[in-house]
C-alpha positions as CSV (number, residue, x, y, z in Angstrom):
1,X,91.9,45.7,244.3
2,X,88.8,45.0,246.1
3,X,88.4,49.0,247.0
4,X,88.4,49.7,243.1
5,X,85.7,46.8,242.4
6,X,83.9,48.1,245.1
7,X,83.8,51.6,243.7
8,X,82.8,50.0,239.9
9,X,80.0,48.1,241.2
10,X,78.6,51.7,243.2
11,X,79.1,53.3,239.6
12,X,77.4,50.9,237.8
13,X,74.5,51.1,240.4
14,X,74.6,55.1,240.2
15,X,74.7,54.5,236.1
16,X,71.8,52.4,236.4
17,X,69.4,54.9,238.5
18,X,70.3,57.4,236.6
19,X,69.7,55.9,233.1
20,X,73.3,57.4,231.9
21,X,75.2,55.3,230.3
22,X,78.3,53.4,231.9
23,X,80.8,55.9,230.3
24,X,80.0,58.9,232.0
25,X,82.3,60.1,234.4
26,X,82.0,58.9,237.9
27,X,82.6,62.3,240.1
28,X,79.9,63.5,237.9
29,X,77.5,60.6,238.5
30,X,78.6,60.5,242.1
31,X,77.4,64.6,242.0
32,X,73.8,63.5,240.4
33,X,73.0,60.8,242.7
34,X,74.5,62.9,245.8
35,X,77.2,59.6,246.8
36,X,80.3,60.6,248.4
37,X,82.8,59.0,246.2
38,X,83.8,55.4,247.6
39,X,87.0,56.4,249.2
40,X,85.4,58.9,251.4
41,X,83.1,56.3,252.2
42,X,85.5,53.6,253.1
43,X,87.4,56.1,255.2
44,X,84.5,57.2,256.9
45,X,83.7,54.0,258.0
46,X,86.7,53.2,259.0
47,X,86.8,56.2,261.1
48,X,83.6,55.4,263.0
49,X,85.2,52.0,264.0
50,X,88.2,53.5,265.2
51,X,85.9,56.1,267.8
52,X,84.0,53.0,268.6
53,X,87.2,51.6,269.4
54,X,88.9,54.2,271.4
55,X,85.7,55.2,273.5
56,X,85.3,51.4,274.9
57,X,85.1,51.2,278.9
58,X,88.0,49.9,280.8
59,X,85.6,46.9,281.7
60,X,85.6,45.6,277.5
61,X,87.8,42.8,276.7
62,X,89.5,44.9,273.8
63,X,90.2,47.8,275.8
64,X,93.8,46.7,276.9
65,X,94.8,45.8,273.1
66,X,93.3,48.6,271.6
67,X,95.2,51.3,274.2
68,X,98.7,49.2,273.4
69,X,98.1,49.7,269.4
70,X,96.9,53.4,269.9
71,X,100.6,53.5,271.4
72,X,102.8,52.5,268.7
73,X,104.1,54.2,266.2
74,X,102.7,52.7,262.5
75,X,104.9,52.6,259.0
């Protein structure tokens, strides 16, 4: 729910610097304003926090818990 208002309110700002008007399709929009559509955006986020995650030293606090979740097996 909050990923697809997320993704309305970056094609109503793409609508609004291109002048279009709010109907137009939004991988076409996203192609004219050169956005990688939200989802790809989300995930690559998400993705940089995970490396981030995985390349902390031994020393870092969240070392341990983050080597026992990279461990288990998720549904």
């Amino acid at each position: 729910m909050v990923l697809t208002n997320l993704a309305s309110i970056q094609h109503q700002a793409a609508a609004k610097v291109m002048g279009t008007m709010k109907t137009m399709a939004t991988d076409a929009l996203e192609v004219m304003v050169n956005l990688l559509p939200f989802h790809m955006v989300v995930d690559k986020h998400r993705h940089q926090a995970a490396l981030h995650l995985v390349t902390l030293p031994e020393s870092h606090p969240l070392h341990k818990p983050v080597r026992n979740a990279a461990n288990k097996l998720v549904k």
